[in-house]
Each structure stands twice: as structure tokens, then as C-alpha cells.
C-alpha positions in Angstrom: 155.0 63.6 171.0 151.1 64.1 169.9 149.7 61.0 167.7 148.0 61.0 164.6 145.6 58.4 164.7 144.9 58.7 160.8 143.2 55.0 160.5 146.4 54.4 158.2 148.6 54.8 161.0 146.5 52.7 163.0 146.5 50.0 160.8 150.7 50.5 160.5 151.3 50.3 164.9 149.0 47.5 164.6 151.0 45.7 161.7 154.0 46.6 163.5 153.1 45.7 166.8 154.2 42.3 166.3 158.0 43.5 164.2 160.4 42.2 166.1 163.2 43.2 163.8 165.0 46.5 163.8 163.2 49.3 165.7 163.0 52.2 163.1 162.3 49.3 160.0 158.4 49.5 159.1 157.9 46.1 157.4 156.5 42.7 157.1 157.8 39.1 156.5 154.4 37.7 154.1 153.5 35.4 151.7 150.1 37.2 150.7 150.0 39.6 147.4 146.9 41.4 149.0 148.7 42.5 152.1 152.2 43.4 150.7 150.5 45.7 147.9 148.4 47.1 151.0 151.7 48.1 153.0 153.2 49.3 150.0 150.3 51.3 149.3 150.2 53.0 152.5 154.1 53.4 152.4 153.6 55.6 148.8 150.4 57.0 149.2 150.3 58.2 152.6 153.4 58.2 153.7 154.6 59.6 150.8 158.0 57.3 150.9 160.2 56.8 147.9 159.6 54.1 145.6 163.4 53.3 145.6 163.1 53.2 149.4 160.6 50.6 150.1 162.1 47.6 149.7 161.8 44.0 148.9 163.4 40.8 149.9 162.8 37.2 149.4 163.3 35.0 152.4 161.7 31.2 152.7 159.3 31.9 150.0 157.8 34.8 151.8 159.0 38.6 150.9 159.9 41.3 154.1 158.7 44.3 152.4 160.5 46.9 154.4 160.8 50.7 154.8 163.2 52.8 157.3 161.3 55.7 159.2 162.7 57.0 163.0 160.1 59.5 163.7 157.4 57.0 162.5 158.4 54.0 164.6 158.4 56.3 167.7 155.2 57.0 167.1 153.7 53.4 166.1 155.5 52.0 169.7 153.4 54.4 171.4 150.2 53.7 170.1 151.1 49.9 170.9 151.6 50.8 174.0 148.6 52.9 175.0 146.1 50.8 172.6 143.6 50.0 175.6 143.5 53.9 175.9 143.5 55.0 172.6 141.2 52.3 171.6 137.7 51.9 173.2 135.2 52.6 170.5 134.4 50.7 167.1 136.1 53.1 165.1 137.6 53.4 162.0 141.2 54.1 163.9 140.3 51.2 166.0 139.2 48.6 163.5 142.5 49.2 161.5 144.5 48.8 164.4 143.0 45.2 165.3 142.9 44.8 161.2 146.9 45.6 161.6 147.2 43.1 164.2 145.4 40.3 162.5 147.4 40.3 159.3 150.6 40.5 161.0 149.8 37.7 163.5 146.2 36.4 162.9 145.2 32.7 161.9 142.9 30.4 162.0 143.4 26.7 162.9 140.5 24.2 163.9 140.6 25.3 166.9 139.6 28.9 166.2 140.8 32.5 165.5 144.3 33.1 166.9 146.5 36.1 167.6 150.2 35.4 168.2 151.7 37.0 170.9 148.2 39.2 171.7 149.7 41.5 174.6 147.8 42.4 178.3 147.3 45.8 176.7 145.5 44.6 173.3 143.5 41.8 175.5 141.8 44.8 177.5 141.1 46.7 174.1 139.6 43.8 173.2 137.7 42.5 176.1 136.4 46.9 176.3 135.3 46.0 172.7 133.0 43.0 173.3 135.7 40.7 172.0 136.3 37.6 174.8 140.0 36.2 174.5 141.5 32.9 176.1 145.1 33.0 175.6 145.7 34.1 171.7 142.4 32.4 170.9 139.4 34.8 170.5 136.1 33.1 171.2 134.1 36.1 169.8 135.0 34.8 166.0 132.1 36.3 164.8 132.4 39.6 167.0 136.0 40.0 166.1 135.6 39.9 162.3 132.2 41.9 161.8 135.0 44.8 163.9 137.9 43.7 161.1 136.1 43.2 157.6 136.5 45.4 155.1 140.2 46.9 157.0 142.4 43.3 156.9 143.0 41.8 153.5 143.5 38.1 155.9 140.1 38.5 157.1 138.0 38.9 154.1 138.2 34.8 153.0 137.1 33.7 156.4 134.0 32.1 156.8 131.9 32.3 160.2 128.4 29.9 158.8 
């Protein structure tokens, strides 16, 4: 299958690099305005999905905004899979996918910037990038968000000073 490394897509195989729900469901479980309206965006806009086929559900005061697409999941695993490949430059397809990854899994405690779950592949993309990882924790704070501003909606309110 030949990928399409639109930065839209990117910023999709990132988001759903950390779904562990059904395999052809494109979605997220979020309690953040900014990000749902950005993933139903890119479902109507780009995608070009239904409006009666995106849909929304409340759980635990967060909604799972969800859309079903075969063809499209196939072709957000792969890019999962090969993102220390795909992935060695600052580019816009690059900086959507760690954007992708950041709002599905990224937060920041006192002890840092964290990724849950960050994967052997994505710590190579990252360390190829400049970005030095321990665990889930990026020690590159600064690094990592000049790469993600401006693509995540999560990483616009963090402050580095």
C-alpha cells in the first residue's frame, strides 16, 4: 500500500498510535474542546466523512469522538510502525505526527514532559530528531515543543521560562 503522508494524516497515525480500541475505529477518548473540534475537523474536511458518521459519546466526563474507516486504519498502523523511517526531518509531516502523539498521550507533571506508552520505534524518531528521552519522559522540553507548537492544540498552554 503507498502512504500519503498529507501532514493531516500524520497528525491522525500519530493520534491513533496510542487507540487501543477497535482496529478500523479512528477516535479519541478527551476532555479538551480544542482537540475534539480539531479531529472532527480533519474527519469532515479532509477526509471528507459524513457528519452523521462521526460520532460522539460521553464516558467519565470525557467524550470518544469516533469515526469507522478500514482502508484508513491500515494505513495509520503502517506509518506507526515505520515512523523512525518515515520520520527523520523537522517537517511539517513529522511535527504533526509527534503533535498527534502528544495530544493523545502527552502530559506534563512536575517531573517533566511525558509520553505514555512512547514505543522503541518513536524513541529513535525522536532521539534522530534531537529530542533525548528517558522512559516516557523527554528531557528536551524545550526541543520537543519548539518541533510541536503551532500542530498540538495540548501544547500551545505550556510554558518552558
Amino acid at each position: 500500500m503507498k502512504l500519503k503522508l498529507e501532514p493531516y494524516i500524520c497528525y491522525l497515525a500519530g493520534l491513533q498510535s496510542r487507540n487501543c480500541g477497535e482496529r478500523n475505529a479512528m477516535g479519541i477518548f478527551t476532555k479538551s474542546e480544542a482537540l475534539e473540534q480539531k479531529f472532527v475537523g480533519i474527519a469532515l474536511k479532509n477526509l471528507k466523512i459524513e457528519p452523521n458518521h462521526v460520532l460522539i459519546e460521553e464516558k467519565d466526563g470525557a467524550h470518544h469522538v469516533y469515526f469507522y474507516h478500514s482502508r484508513l486504519g491500515a494505513q495509520l498502523r503502517a506509518i506507526s510502525d515505520k515512523c523512525n523511517i518515515l520520520f527523520k526531518m523537522p517537517t511539517a509531516q513529522t511535527r504533526n505526527y509527534l503533535a498527534g502523539i502528544f495530544d493523545a498521550a502527552g502530559h506534563v507533571s512536575g517531573k517533566g514532559l511525558h509520553i505514555s506508552n512512547i514505543t522503541v520505534p518513536e524513541t529513535v524518531m525522536l532521539e534522530n530528531l534531537g529530542v533525548h528521552t528517558s522512559g516516557d519522559r523527554i528531557k528536551d522540553i524545550r526541543i520537543f515543543l519548539a518541533l510541536v507548537r503551532g500542530f498540538s492544540v495540548m501544547a500551545d498552554g505550556i510554558r518552558t521560562s
